[in-house]
KETI-770644 format. One record per residue (C-alpha): x, y, z. Coordinates in steps of 0.25 Angstrom, whole numbers, plus 5000, padded with zeros to 4 digits. Layout:
<atoms>
X,Y,Z
...
</atoms>
This chain:
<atoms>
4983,4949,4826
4979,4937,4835
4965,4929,4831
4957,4924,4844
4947,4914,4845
4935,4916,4853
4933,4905,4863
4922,4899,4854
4928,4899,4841
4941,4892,4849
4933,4881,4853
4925,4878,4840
4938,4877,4835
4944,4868,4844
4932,4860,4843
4934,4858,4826
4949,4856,4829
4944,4845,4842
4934,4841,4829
4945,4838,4818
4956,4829,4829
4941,4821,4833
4939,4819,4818
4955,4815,4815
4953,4804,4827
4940,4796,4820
4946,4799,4806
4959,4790,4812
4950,4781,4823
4940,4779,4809
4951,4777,4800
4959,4767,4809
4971,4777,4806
4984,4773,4813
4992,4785,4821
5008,4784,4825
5014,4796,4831
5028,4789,4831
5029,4776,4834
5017,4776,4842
5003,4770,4834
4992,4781,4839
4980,4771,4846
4968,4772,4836
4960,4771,4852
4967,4786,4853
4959,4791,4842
4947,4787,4848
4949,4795,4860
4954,4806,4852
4940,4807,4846
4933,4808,4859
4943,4817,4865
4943,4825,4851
4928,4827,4850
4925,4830,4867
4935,4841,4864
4926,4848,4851
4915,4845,4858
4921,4851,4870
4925,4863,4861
4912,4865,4853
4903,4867,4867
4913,4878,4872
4913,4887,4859
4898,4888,4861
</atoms>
């Protein structure tokens, strides 16, 4: 048996999951956490975007389950 979300439950959860990533971002940008995915040292500027991006996106998902 296959579990389905309704549409509104799908985006609360989206929005916590949007949530937790924003929340990783400031804990790194706060933190002054370095990043390296290979040999390439992840800008801290990144994070800040990722913020932004992060929290429009639970915002984004919040207003649609409603």
């Amino acid at each position: 048996m296959m579990y389905t979300l309704k549409p509104a439950s799908y985006f609360k959860l989206t929005s916590l999951i949007f949530l937790v990533i924003a929340g990783v971002h400031v804990y790194r940008a706060i933190n002054d956490l370095s990043v390296s995915l290979g040999s390439w040292d992840v800008p801290m500027w990144l994070s800040w975007i990722g913020i932004v991006v992060a929290l429009f996106l639970a915002y984004s998902g919040y207003q649609n389950s409603k």
